[in-house]
N, C-alpha and C positions, 0 to 999 in steps of 0.2 A: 848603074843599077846592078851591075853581075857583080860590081865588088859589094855592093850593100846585099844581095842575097847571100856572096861568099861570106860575108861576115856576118849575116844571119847565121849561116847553117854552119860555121865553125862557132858560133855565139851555144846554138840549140846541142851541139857535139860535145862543148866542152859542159855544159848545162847536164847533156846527158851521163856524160863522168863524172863530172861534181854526183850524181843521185849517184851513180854505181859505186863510186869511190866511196862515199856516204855507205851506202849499204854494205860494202867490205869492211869497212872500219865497224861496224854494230856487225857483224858477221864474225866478227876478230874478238870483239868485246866478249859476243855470245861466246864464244868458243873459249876467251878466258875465266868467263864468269863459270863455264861448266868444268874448266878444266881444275878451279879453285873450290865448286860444291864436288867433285869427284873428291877432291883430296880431303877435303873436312868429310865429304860421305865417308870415306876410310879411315879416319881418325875415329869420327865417331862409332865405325863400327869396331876397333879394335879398342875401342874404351868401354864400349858394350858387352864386348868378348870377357874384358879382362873384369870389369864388375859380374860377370855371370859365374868367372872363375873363383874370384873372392868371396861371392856369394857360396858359391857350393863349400867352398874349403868351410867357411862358418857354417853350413848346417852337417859337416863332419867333425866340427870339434865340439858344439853342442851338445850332435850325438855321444861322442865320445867322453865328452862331459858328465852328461845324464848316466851313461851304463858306468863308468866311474866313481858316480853316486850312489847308485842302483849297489852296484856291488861291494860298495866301503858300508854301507848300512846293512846289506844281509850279513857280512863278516865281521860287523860289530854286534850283532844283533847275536850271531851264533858263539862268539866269543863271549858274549853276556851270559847265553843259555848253558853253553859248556866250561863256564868257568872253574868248577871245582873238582874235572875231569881228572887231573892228574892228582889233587890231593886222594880223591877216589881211591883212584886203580893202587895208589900205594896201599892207603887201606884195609883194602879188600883183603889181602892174604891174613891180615892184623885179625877180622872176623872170621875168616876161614880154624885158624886156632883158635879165637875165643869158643867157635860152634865145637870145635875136637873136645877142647876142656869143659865147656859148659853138658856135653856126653857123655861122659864119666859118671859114674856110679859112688856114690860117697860115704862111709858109713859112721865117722866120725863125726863129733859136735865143730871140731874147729875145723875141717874140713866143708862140715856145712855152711861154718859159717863165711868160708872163705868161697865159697860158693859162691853162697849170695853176693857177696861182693862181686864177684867176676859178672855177673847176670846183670848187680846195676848198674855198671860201666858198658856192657852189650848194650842194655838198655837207650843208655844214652847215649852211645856211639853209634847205633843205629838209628834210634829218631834224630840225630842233627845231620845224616847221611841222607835219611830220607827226606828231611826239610828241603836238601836240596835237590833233591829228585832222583833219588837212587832208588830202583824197583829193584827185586828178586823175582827172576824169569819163574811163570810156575813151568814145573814141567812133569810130575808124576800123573800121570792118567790124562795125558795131551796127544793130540797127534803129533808127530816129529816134525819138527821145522828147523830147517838147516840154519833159516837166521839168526834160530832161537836157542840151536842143542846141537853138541856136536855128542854123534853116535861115538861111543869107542869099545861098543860092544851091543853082540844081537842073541837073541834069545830066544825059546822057542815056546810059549805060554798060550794057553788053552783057554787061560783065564783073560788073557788082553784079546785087542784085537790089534789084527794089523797097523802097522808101522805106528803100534804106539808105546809112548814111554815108558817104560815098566819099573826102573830106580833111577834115581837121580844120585850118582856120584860126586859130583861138584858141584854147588848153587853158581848157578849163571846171575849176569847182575846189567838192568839198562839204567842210564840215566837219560830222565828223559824219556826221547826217543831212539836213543843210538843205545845198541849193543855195547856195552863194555867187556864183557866176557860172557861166554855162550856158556848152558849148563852142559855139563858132561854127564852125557845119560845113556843106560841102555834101552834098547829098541827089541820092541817083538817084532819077528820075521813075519 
């Protein structure tokens, strides 16, 4: 009977290791199952990282993109508006003499007539100027603006008033909106 109890309670001993053994083995498991969602946890966080990083780089080249368009259309836009800037400014001096000679005082017939001639070539030389946008800055009886006149001489008149333009020496000329040459004018003190 003491050996049927000894082999009861070595029966109920190893019964109770079988369960703990059991519960160390799912103990082992648990512990690799966590130790294999840690590692996918970190995979998938550094695939999260690295799509967050790719994402950002595309909303900088978008951006990049965008103000690259932004700025190719205002530069074609102002290339459009200032295209005949340089035939212009060559120009200009060309009218500058036409104005000298068309001031002249003439008293001959073929002198008049050659006149007229030089007047309807102004003429037309100045409307296909102005087609394109070429202004004549006013500047006699203006107040002085540096964007508009450059002073190179001041004067002291009773009859103006203050800093304002009393002759125009040189016709100033915009296209446009841009300055191409300022009028040369003098200024009352």
């Amino acid at each position: 009977m003491a050996q049927e109890k000894q082999n009861l309670q070595e029966e109920h001993v190893s019964q109770e290791e079988i369960v703990d053994n059991a519960e160390n083995v799912v103990d082992i498991e648990d512990a690799k199952e966590d130790v294999v969602l840690s590692e996918e946890q970190l995979k998938i966080q550094e695939l999260e990282a690295e799509v967050d990083k790719v994402n950002e780089r595309l909303l900088r080249v978008q951006a990049d993109y965008d103000n690259f368009r932004r700025r190719t259309k205002i530069e074609a836009e102002s290339a459009a508006k200032y295209r005949s800037q340089n035939l212009i400014e060559e120009l200009i001096p060309a009218i500058d003499n036409f104005d000298r000679a068309l001031s002249v005082k003439v008293e001959s017939d073929d002198a008049k007539s050659l006149l007229q001639g030089m007047e309807m070539v102004y003429r037309q030389l100045t409307d296909a100027m102005q087609k394109e946008g070429l202004e004549v800055i006013e500047a006699v009886g203006k107040a002085f603006d540096p964007n508009y006149h450059q002073a190179v001489m001041t004067v002291e008149s009773d009859e103006h008033e203050s800093n304002q333009v009393v002759e125009e020496l040189q016709k100033g000329y915009k296209l446009k909106d841009r300055v191409i040459r300022p009028s040369m004018v003098k200024v009352n003190q």
